[in-house]
Each structure stands twice: as structure tokens, then as C-alpha cells.
Backbone atoms as SQL, in Angstrom:
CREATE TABLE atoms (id INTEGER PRIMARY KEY, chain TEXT, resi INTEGER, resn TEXT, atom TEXT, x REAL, y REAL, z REAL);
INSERT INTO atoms VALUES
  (1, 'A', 1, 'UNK', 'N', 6.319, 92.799, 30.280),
  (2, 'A', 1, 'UNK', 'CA', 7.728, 92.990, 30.500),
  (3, 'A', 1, 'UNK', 'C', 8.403, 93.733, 29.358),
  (4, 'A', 2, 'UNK', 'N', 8.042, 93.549, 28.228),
  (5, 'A', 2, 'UNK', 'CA', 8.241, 94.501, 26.858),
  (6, 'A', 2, 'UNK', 'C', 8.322, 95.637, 27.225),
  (7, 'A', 3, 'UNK', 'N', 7.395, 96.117, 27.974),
  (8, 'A', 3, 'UNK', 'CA', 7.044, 97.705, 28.100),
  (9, 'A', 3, 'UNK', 'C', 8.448, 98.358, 29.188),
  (10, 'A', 4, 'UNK', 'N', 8.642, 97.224, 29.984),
  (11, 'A', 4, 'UNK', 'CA', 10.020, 98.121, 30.776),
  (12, 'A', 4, 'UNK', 'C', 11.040, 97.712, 30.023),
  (13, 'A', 5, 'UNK', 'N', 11.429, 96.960, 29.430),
  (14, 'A', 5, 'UNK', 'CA', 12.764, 96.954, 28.565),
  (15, 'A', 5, 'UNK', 'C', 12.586, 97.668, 27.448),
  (16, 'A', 6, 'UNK', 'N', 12.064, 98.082, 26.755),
  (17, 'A', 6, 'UNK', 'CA', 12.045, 99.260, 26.501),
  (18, 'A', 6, 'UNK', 'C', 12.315, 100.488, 26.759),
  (19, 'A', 7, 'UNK', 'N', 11.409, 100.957, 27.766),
  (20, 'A', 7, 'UNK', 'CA', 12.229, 101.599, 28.771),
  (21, 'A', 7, 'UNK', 'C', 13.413, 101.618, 28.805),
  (22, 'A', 8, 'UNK', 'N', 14.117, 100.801, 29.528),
  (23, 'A', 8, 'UNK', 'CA', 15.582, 100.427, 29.928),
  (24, 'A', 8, 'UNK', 'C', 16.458, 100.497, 28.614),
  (25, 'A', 9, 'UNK', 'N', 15.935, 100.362, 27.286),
  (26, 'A', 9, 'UNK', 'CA', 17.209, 100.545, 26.225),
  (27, 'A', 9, 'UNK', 'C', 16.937, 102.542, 26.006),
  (28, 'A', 10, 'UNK', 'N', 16.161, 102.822, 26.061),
  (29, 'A', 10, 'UNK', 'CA', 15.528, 104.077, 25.522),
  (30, 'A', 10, 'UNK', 'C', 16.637, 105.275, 26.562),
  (31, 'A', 11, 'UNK', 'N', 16.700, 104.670, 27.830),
  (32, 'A', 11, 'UNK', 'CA', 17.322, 105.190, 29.207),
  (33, 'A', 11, 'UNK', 'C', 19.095, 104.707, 28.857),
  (34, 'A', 12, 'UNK', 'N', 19.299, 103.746, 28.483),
  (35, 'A', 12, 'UNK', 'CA', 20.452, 103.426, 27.859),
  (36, 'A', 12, 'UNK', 'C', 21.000, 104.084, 26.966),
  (37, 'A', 13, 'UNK', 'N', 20.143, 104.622, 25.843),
  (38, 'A', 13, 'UNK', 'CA', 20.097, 105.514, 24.699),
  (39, 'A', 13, 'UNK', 'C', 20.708, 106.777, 24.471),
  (40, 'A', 14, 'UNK', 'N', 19.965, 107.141, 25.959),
  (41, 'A', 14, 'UNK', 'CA', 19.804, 108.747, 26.155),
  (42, 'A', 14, 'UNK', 'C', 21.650, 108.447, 26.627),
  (43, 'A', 15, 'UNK', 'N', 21.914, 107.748, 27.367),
  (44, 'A', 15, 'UNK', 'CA', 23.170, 107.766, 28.185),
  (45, 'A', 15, 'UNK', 'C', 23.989, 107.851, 27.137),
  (46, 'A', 16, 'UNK', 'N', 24.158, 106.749, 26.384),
  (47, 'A', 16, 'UNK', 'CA', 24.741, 106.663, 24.955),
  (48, 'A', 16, 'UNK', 'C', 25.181, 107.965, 24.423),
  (49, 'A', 17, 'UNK', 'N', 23.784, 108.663, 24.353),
  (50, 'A', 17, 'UNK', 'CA', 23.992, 109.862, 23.320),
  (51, 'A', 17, 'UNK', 'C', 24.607, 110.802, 24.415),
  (52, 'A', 18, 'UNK', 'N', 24.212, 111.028, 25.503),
  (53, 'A', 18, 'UNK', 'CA', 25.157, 112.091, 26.425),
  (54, 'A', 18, 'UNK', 'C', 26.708, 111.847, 26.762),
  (55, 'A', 19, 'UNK', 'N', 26.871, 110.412, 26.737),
  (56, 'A', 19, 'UNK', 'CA', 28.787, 110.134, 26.802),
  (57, 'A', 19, 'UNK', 'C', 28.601, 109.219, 25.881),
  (58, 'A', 20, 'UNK', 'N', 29.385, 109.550, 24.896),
  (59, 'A', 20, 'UNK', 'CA', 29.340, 108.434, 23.923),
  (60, 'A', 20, 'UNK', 'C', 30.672, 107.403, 23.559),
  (61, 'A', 21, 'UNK', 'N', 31.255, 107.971, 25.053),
  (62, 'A', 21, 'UNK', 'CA', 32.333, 107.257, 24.878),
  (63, 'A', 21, 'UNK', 'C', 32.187, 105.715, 25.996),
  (64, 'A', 22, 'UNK', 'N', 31.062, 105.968, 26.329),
  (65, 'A', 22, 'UNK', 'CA', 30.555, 104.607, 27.618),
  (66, 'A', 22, 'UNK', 'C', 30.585, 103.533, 26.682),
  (67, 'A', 23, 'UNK', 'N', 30.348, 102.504, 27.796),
  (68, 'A', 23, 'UNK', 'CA', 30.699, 100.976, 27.265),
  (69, 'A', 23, 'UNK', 'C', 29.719, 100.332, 28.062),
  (70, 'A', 24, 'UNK', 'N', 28.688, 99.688, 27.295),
  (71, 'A', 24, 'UNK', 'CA', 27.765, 99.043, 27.759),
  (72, 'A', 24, 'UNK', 'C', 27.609, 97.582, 27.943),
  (73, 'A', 25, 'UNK', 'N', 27.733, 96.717, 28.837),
  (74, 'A', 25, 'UNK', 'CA', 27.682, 95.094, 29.069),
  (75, 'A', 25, 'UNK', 'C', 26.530, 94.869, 29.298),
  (76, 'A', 26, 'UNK', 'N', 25.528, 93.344, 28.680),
  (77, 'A', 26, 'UNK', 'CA', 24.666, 93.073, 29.049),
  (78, 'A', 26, 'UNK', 'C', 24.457, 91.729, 28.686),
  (79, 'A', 27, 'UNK', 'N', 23.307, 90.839, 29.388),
  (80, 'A', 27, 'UNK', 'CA', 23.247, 89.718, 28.990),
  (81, 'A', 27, 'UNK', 'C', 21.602, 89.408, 28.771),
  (82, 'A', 28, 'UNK', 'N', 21.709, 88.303, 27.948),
  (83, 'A', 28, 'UNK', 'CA', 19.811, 88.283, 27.450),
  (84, 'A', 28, 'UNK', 'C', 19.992, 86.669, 27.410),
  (85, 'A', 29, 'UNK', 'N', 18.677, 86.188, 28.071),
  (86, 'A', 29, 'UNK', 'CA', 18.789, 84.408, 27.675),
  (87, 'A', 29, 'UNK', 'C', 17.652, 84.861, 26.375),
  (88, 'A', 30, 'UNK', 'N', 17.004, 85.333, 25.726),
  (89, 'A', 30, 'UNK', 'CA', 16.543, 85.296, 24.194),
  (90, 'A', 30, 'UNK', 'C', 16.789, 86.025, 23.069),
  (91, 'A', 31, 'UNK', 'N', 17.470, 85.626, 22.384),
  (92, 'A', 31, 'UNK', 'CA', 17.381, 85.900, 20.841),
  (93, 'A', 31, 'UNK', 'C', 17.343, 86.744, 20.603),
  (94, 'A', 32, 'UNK', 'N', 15.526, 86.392, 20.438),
  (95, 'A', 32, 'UNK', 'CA', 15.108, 87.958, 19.739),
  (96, 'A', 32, 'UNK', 'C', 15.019, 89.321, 20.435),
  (97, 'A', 33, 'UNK', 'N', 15.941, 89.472, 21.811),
  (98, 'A', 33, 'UNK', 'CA', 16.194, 90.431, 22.332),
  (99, 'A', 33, 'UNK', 'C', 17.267, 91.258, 21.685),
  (100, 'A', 34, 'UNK', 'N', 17.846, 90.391, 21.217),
  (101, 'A', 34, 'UNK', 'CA', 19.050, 91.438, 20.448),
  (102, 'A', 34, 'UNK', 'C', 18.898, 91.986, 19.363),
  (103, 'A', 35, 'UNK', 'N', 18.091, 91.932, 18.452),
  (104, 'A', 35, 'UNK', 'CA', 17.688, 92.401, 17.505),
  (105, 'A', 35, 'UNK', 'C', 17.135, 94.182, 18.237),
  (106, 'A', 36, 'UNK', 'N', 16.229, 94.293, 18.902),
  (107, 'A', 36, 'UNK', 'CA', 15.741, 95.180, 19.782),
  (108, 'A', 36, 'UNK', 'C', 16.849, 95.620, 20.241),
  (109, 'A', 37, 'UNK', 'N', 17.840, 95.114, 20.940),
  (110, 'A', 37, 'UNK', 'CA', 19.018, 96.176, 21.262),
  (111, 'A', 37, 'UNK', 'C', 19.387, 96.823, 19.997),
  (112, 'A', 38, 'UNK', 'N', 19.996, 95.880, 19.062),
  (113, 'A', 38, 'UNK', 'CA', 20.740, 96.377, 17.253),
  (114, 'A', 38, 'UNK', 'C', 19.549, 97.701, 17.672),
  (115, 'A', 39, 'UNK', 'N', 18.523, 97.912, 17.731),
  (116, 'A', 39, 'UNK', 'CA', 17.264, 98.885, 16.846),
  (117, 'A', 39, 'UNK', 'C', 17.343, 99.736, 17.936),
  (118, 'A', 40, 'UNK', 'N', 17.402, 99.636, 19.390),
  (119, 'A', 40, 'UNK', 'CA', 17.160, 100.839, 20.274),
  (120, 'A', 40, 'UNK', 'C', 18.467, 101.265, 20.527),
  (121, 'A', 41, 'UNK', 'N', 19.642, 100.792, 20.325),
  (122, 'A', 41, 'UNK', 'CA', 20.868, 101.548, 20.702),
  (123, 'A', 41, 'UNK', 'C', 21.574, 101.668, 19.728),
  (124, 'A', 42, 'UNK', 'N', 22.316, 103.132, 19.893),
  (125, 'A', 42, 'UNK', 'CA', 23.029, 103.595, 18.213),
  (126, 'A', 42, 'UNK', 'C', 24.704, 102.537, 18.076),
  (127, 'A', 43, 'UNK', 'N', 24.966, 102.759, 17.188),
  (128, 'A', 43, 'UNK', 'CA', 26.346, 102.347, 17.431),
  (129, 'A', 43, 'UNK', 'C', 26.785, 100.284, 16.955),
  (130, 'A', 44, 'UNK', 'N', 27.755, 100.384, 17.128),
  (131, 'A', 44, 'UNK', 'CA', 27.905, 98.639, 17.341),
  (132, 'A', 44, 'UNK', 'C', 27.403, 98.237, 18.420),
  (133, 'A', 45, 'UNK', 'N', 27.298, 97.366, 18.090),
  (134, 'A', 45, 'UNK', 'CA', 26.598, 96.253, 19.146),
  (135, 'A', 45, 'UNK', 'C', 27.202, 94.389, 19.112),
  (136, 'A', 46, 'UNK', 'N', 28.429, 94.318, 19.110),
  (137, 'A', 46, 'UNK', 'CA', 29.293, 92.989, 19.601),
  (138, 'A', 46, 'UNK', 'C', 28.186, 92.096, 20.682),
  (139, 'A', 47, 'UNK', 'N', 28.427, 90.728, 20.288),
  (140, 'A', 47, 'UNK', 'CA', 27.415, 89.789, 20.312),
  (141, 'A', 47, 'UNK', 'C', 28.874, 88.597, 20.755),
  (142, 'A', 48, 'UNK', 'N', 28.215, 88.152, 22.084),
  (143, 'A', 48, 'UNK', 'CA', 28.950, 86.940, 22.010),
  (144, 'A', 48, 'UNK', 'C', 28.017, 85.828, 23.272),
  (145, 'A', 49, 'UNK', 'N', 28.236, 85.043, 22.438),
  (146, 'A', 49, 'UNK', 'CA', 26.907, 83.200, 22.566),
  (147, 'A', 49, 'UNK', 'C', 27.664, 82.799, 23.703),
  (148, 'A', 50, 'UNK', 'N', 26.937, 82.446, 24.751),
  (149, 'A', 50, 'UNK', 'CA', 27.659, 81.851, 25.731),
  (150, 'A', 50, 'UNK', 'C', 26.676, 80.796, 25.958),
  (151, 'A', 51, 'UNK', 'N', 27.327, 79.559, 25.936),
  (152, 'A', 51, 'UNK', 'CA', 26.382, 78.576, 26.559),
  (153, 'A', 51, 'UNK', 'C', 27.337, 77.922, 27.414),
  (154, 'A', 52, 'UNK', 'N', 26.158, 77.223, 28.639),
  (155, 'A', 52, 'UNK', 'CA', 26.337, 76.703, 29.906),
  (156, 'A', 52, 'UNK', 'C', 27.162, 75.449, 29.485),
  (157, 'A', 53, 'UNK', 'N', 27.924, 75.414, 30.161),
  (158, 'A', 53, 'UNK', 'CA', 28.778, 73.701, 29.932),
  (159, 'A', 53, 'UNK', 'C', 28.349, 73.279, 31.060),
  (160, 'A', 54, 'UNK', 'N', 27.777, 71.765, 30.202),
  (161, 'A', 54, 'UNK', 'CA', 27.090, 70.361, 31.671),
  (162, 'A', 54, 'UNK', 'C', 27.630, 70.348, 33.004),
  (163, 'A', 55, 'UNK', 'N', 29.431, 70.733, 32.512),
  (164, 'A', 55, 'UNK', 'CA', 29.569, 69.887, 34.281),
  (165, 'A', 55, 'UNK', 'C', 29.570, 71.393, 34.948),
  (166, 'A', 56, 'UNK', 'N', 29.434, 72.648, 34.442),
  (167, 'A', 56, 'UNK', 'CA', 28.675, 73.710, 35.093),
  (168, 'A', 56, 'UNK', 'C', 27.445, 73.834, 35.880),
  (169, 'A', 57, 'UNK', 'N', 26.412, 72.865, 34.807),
  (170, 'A', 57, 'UNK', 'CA', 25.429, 73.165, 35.226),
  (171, 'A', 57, 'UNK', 'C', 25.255, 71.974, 36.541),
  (172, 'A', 58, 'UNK', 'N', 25.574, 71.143, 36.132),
  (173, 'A', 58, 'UNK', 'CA', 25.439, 69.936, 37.197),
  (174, 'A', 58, 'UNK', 'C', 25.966, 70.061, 38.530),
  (175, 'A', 59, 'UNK', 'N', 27.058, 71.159, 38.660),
  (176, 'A', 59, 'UNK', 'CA', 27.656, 71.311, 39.944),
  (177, 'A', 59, 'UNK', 'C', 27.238, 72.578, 40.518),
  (178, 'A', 60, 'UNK', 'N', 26.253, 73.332, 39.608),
  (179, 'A', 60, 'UNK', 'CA', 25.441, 73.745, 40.196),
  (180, 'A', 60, 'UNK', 'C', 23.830, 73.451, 40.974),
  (181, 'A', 61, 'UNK', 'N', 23.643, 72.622, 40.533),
  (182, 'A', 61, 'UNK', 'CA', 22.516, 71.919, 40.895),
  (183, 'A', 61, 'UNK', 'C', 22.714, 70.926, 41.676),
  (184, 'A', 62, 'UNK', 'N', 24.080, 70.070, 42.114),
  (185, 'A', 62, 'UNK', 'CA', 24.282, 69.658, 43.123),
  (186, 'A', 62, 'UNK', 'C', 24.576, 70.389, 44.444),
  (187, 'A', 63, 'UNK', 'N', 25.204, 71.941, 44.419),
  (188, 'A', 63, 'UNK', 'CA', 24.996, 73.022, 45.167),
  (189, 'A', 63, 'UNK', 'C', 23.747, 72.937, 46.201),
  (190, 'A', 64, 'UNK', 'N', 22.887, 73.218, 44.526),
  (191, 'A', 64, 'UNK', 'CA', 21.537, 73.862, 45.454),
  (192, 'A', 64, 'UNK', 'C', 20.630, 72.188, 46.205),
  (193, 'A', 65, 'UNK', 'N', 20.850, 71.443, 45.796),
  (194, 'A', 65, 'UNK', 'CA', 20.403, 70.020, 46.483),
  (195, 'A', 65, 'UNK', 'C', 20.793, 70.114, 47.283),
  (196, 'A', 66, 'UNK', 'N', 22.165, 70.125, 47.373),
  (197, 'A', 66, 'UNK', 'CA', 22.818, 70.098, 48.701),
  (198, 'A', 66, 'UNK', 'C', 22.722, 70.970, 50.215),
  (199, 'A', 67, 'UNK', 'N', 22.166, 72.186, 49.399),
  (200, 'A', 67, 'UNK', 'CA', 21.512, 73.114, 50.438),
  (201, 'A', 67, 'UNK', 'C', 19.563, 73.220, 50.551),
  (202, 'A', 68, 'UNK', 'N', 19.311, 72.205, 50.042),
  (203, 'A', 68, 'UNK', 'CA', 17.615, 72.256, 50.336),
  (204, 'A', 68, 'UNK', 'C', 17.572, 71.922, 51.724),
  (205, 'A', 69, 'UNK', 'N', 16.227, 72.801, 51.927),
  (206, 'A', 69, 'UNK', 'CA', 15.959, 72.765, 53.164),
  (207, 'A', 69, 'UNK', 'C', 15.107, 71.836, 53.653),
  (208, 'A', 70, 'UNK', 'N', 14.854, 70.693, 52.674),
  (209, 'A', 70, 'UNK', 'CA', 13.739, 69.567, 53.021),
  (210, 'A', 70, 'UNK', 'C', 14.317, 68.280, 52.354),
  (211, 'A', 71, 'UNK', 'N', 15.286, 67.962, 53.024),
  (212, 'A', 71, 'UNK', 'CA', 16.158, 67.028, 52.541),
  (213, 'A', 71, 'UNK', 'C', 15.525, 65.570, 52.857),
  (214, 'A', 72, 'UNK', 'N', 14.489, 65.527, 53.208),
  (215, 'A', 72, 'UNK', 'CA', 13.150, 64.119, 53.160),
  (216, 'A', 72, 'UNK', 'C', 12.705, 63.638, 52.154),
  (217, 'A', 73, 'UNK', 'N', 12.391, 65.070, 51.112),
  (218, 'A', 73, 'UNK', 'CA', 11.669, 65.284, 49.978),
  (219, 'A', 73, 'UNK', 'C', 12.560, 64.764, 48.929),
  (220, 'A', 74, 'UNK', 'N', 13.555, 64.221, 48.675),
  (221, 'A', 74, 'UNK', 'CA', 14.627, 64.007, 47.927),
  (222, 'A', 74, 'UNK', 'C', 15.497, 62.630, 48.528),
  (223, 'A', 75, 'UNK', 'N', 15.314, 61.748, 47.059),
  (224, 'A', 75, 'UNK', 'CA', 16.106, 60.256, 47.366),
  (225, 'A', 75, 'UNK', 'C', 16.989, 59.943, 46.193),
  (226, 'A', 76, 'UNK', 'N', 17.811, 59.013, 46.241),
  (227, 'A', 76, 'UNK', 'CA', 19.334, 58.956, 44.998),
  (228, 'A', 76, 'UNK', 'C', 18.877, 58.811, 43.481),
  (229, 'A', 77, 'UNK', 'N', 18.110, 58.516, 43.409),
  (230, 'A', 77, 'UNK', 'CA', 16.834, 58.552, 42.007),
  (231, 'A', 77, 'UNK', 'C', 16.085, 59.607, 41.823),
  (232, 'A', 78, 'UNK', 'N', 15.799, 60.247, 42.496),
  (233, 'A', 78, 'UNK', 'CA', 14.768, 62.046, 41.863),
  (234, 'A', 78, 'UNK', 'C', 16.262, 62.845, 42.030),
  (235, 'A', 79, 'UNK', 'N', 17.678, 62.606, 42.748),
  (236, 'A', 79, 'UNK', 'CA', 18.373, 63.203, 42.515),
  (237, 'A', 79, 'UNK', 'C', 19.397, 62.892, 41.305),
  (238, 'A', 80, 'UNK', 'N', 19.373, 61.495, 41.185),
  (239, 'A', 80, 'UNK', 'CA', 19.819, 61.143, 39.322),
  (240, 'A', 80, 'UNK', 'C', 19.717, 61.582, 38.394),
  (241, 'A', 81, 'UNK', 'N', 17.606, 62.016, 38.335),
  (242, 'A', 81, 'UNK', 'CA', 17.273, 62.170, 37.517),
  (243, 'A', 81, 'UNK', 'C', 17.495, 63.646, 37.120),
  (244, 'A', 82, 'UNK', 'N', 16.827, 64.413, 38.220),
  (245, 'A', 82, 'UNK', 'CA', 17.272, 65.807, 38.192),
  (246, 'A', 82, 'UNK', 'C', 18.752, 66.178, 37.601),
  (247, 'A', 83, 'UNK', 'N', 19.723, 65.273, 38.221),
  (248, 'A', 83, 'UNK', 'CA', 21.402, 65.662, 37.360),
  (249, 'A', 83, 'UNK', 'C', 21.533, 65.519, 36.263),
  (250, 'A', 84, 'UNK', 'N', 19.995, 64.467, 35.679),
  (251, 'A', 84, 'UNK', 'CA', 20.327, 64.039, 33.891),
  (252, 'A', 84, 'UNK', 'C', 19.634, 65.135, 33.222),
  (253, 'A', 85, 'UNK', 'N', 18.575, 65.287, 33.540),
  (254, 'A', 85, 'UNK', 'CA', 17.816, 65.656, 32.833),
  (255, 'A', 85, 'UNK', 'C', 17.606, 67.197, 32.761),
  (256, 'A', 86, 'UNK', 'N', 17.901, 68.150, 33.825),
  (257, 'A', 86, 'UNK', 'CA', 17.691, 69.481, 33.527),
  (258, 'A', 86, 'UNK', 'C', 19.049, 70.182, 32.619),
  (259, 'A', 87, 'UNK', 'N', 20.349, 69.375, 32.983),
  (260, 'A', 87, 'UNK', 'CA', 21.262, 69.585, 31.621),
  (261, 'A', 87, 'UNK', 'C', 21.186, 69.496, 30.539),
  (262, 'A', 88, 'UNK', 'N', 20.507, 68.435, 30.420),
  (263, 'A', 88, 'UNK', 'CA', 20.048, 67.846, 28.760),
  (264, 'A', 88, 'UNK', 'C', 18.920, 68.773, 28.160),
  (265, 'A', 89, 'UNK', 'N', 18.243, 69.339, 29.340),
  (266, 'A', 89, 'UNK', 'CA', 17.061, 70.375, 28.595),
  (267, 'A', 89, 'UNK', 'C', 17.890, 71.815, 28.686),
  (268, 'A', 90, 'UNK', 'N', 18.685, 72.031, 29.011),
  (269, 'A', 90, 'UNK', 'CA', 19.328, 73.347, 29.184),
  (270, 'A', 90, 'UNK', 'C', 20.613, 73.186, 27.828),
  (271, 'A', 91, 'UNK', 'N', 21.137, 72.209, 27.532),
  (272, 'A', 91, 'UNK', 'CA', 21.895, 72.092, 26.294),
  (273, 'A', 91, 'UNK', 'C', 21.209, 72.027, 25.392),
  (274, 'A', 92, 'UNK', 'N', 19.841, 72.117, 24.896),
  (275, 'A', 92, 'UNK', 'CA', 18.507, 72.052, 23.787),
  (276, 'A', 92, 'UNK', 'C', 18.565, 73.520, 23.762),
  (277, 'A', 93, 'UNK', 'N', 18.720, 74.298, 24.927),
  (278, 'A', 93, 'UNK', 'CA', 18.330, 76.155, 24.826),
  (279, 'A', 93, 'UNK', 'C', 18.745, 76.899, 24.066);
């Protein structure tokens, strides 16, 4: 996957340098992706941390429960747990 994002900043680059008055938005769930942007694209590069807030994530995941298509497979305890626990590992990220 390295090898096409690469790509994709290099193609970004070129754009950069042909209008350099463009404005580029993007989002990365790792880190050390941005460092690699800082290095493949000229210019500033503004950085802003967004993390998921719980009762975001939880009312999203009651969403998608709510729309499974095998609603057998799922009882008020694997759905407890699921509401505790994939927040709590997603607020660790």
C-alpha cells in the first residue's frame, strides 16, 4: 500500500506545483503518515488531531446493530459488550 500512496502524494505534488494556489484536505488514521506528507508535498502542511468522542462512536455502532442482517446472532450481552468495549479500544488509538 506504500507504493500507491506514494503515488498519490507525488500526483498531489505535481498539482501543487502547477496551481499553487490549491488547497489540499486530507485525512490519515496513522501518524507516521504525516511525516511523508511534511516530505512529499512542498509548502505548509496544518495538522489537526481529531479523535472520535464515545457517545459518537457508540451511536454508531448501535446504527450498524441495529441494521444487521442476522439479528439471531446477537443477544443484550454480546451487544453490552460490543458498546463497552470497541470504544474503550478506539479511545487507546
Amino acid at each position: 500500500m506504500s507504493e500507491h500512496r506514494v503515488k498519490v502524494l507525488d500526483s498531489l505534488n505535481q498539482i501543487l506545483q502547477k496551481s499553487p494556489n490549491t488547497r489540499i484536505s486530507m485525512t490519515v488514521r496513522r501518524p507516521h503518515i504525516q511525516s511523508e506528507i511534511r516530505k512529499r508535498l512542498p509548502g505548509e502542511v496544518a495538522s489537526i488531531v481529531r479523535t472520535p468522542r464515545k457517545c459518537d462512536v457508540i451511536g454508531y455502532l448501535r446504527t450498524r446493530l441495529k441494521d444487521d442482517t442476522n439479528p439471531d446472532g446477537m443477544d443484550s450481552s454480546l451487544e453490552a459488550e460490543i458498546l463497552k468495549k470497541i470504544p474503550e479500544d478506539i479511545s487507546e488509538m
